[in-house]
N, C-alpha and C positions, 0 to 999 in steps of 0.2 A: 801635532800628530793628526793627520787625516783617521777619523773615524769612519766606519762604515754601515754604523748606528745610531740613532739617535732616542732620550729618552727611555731607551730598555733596550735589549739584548746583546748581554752581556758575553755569553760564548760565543757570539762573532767578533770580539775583540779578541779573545781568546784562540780561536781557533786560527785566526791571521797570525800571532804573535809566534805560536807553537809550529804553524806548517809554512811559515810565509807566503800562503795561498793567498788569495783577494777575494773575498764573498761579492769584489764588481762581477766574476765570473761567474761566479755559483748561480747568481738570483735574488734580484730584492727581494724580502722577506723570506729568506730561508734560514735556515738554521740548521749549518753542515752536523753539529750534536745529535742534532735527531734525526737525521736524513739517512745517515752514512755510517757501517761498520767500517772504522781506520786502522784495522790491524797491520794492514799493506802501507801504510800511509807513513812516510818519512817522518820526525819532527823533531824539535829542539830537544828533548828528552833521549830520542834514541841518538842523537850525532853527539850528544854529551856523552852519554852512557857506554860508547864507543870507545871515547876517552878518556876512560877510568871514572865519569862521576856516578853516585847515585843520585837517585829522579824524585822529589817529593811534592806532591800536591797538597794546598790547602788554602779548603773554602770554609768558613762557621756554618754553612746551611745544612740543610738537607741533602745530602748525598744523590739521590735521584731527581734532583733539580737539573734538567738539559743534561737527563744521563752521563752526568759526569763518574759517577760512579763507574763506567761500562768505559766513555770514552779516555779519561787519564788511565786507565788500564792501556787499553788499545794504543793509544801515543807514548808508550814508554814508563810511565811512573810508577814505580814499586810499590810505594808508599803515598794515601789520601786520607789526609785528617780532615773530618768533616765535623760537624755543629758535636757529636757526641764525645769529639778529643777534647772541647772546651768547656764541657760543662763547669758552671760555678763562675764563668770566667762575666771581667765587668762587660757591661751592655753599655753602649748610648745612640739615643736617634731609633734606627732600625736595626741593629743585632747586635754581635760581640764587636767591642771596642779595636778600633786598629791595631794599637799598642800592644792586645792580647794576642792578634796574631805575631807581633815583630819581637815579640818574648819567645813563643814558641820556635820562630826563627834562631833566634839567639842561642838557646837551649840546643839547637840541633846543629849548631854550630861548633857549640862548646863542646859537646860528648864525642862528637867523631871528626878526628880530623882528615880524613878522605874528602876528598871533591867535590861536592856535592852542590847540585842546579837545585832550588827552591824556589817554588812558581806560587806566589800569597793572592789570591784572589778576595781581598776585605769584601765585608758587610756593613761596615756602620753606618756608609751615606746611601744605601742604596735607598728609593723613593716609596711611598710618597714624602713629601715635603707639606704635611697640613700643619695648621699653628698647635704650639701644645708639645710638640713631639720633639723636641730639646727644650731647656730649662728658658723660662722666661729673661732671666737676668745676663744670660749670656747671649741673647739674638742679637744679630749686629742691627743695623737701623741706616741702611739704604731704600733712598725712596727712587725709583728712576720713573721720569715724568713721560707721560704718554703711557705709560703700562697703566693696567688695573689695578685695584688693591687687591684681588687675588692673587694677582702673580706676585706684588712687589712682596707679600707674605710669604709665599713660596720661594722666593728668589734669597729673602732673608732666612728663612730656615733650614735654606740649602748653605747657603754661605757660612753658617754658623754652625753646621756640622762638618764646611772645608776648615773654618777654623780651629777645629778640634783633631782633624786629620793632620793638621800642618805643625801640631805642638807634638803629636805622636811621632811623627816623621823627621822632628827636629831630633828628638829621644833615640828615634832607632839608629841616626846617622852617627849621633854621639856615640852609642854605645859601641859600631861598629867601626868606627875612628879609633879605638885603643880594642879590637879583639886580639889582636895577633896572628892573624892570620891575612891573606890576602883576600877581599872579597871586591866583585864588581856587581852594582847593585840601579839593575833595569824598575823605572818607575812610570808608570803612567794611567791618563785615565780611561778608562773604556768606554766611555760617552757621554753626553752633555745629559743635563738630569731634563724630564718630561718640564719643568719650569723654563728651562730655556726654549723650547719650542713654543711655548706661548709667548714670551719675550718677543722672540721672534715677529710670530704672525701679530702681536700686536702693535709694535715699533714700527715694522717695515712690512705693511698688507700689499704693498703695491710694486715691491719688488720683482725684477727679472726671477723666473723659477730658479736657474742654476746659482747666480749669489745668494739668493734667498737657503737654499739648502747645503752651500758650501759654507755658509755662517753655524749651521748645525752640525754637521758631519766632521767636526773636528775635535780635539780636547787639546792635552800638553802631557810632556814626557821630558823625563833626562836619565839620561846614563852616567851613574858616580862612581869613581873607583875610588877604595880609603890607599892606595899606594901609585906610587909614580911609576905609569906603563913608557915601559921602554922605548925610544923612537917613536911617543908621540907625546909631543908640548902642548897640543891644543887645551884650552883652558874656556871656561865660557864659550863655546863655540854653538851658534844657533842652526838651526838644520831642520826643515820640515820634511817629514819622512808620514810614509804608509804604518800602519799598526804591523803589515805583512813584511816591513824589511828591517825594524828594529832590531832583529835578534840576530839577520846577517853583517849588520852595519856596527853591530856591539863586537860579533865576535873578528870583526876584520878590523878593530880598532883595538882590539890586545893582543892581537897576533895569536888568535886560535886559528885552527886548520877549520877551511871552508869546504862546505860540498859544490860539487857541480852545479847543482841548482843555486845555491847561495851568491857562487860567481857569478852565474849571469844573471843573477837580481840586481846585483851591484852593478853591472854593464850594462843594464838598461837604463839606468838610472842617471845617465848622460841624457838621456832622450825626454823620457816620461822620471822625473824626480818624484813623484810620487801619484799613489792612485786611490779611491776608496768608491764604495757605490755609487758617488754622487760625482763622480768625472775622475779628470786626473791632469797634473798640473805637468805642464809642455819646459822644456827648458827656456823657452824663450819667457815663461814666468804668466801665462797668457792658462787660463782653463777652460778645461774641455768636454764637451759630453763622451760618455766611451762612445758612442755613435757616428761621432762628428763625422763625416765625409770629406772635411776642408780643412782638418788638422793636416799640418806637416809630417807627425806620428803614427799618423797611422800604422805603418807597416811595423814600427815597435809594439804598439797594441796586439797586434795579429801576434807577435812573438811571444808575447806574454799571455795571450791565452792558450798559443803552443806548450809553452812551459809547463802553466799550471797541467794542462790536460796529461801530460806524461807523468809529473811530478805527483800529481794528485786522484784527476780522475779518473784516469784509467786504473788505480790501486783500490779504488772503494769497492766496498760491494753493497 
């Protein structure tokens, strides 16, 4: 998954996933959360909610962290459990445990059987990554040569808070493999932690700018359904896609009803297959600055920041 962040900011993952906008058009370094009232603003919440589901958000933090408070209001959500729904709940790393949020998921699962989209926004890996801050006996012990011993510390105490996400996420799938009901369940990461950007600039100083930040500006995602969607057999199927077209490309792959905008997200996606602040990758498998002048895409670029602007900016205020 092409990210559009790196090291931190996190509600621009967020905000692509929910409106399938691209923060390449908004502006590096903005943060559409704090910029922009989206009461006008389309998103995955209201096209659900359309179709019989209810909309609930949940972050462990502070509710007025990147006005989420204000903005899942504005995008559709009924319902936002923030840090005072979990109190008492386990901790590790840096806040409440994954697992604590995919319990609460579970529970809200089991009580109403109505429709419902549930958008989990974890705490536990978020950074920093300094020694100390998970249990000494469970840090993994990767050394990667050319790095410093700051980062390879960092790099280890990040990995070993994935490894504690990956035994959670083993848990939630289990449990959600015998719920009984049918669920489709979108996972991904909202950006590489500030350790990989040192990685980075310390392994490869000498690198071209654009490889150099197309190595950062990316994470990983999959879409798992616990039931067999009808008229589609693909199985393992790998696909690199925008943070802004996962929720069209989920919902065209169970056969939900797409919007107008959704479609021709999907119809560009012949041309430009995916895009994020840091360029956008060409069909011909080649990437590019949104800039370029020499791309063959161009005039797809121009359409797609057509779109957004109807789609999007002309609805803010």
């Amino acid at each position: 998954m092409l990210a559009s962040v790196a090291g931190g900011g996190t509600a621009n993952s967020e905000f692509e996933f929910l409106t399938g906008a691209t923060t390449a058009f908004v502006g590096l370094g903005k943060i559409p959360y704090q910029l922009y009232q989206m009461n006008g603003v389309n998103s995955l919440a209201k096209d659900l909610k359309e179709l019989g589901y209810t909309a609930a958000a949940m972050h462990p933090q502070n509710p007025v962290n990147y006005h989420r408070d204000k903005i899942y209001q504005q995008l559709g959500f009924g319902d936002f459990l923030s840090i005072g729904d979990f109190e008492g709940a386990p901790c590790y790393h840096a806040g409440v445990c994954d697992y604590a949020t995919y319990d609460k998921i579970l529970d809200l699962l089991r009580t109403d059987e109505a429709p419902q989209f549930i958008f989990d926004v974890t705490m536990q890996n978020h950074g920093g990554y300094d020694y100390g801050t998970v249990p000494a006996e469970e840090l993994t012990n990767y050394w990667v040569e050319g790095a410093s011993e700051g980062a390879n510390s960092a790099l280890n105490t990040y990995l070993t808070c994935i490894d504690a996400s990956d035994r959670d996420l083993e848990y939630f799938i289990n449990e959600l493999r015998n719920i009984g009901r049918p669920v489709v369940l979108v996972f991904f990461g909202d950006h590489q932690p500030s350790a990989a950007t040192t990685l980075n600039d310390e392994l490869y100083p000498q690198e071209d700018t654009a490889s150099h930040a197309f190595r950062i500006y990316q994470s990983t995602y999959f879409v798992w359904a616990n039931y067999e969607i009808a008229g589609n057999t693909e199985l393992n199927v790998y696909d690199t896609v925008g943070a802004n077209e996962i929720a069209a490309i989920t919902l065209n792959k169970i056969g939900a009803p797409l919007t107008d905008y959704q479609k021709a997200l999907l119809a560009t996606r012949s041309d430009v297959p995916t895009i994020n602040v840091a360029g956008y990758l060409g069909a011909d498998g080649l990437r590019y600055d949104l800039e370029s002048e020499d791309s063959p895409y161009a005039s797809t670029i121009d359409k797609l920041q057509r779109m957004q602007y109807l789609e999007f900016a002309s609805k803010v205020q």
